[in-house]
N, C-alpha and C positions, 0 to 999 in steps of 0.2 A: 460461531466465531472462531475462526484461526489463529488472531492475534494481533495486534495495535501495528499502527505505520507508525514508525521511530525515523523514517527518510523516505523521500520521495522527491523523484525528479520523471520528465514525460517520456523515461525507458525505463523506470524502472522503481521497485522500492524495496526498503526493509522491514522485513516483520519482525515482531516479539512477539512469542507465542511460550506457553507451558508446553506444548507436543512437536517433535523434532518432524516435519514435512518430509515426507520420499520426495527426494531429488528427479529434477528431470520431468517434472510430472504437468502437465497443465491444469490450470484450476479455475472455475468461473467464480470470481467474487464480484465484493461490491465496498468501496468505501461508503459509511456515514457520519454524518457530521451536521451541527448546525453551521448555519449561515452566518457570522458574527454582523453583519449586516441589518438583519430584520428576525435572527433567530428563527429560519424556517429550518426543516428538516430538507439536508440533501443528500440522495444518495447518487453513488456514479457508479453503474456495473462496467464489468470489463472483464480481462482475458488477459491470466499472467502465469506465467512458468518460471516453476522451483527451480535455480540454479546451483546455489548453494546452501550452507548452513553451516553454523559456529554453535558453540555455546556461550551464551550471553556471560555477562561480568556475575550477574547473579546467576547460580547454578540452579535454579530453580525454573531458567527460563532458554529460550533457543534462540538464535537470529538466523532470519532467513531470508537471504537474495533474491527478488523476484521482478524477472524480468517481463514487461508488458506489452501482451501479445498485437491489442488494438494500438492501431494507428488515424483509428479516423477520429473527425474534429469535435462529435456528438462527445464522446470518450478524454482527449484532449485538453479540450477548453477547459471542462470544470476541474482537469485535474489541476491544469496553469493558474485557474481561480483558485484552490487549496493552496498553492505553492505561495503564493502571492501573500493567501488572507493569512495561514499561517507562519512565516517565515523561516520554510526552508529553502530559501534563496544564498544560505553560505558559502 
């Protein structure tokens, strides 16, 4: 694990992580999450590059900009279902 999504939208999100990311870098991950729905486990893989990188308010931790390489709908949907079930729609 790299680190928690603290924001997400369907270009892009931010991580918390304890280890500061090489920049520029691509990375295969995966979000997982239950379903607040029915409580199933879901994961979404995908394809996202390191853009940036701060250090968080706690210095104990890193933020990281990453930008999301898939564009197709398999990829997509579920992330607009996260956006939706969790609300980061602000």
């Amino acid at each position: 694990m790299i680190g928690h999504v603290v924001d997400i939208t369907t270009e892009g999100m931010m991580l918390i992580g304890e280890k500061k990311l090489p920049l520029e870098r691509d990375f295969e991950l995966e979000i997982r999450f239950q379903r607040p729905s029915d409580n199933s486990d879901q994961v979404i893989p995908f394809r996202a590059r390191s853009m940036w990188a701060s250090p968080d308010v706690n210095a104990n931790f890193t933020d990281t900009g990453m930008q999301l390489l898939d564009d197709a709908e398999e990829v997509l949907k579920p992330i607009r279902e996260l956006i939706h079930q969790y609300g980061f729609q602000d």
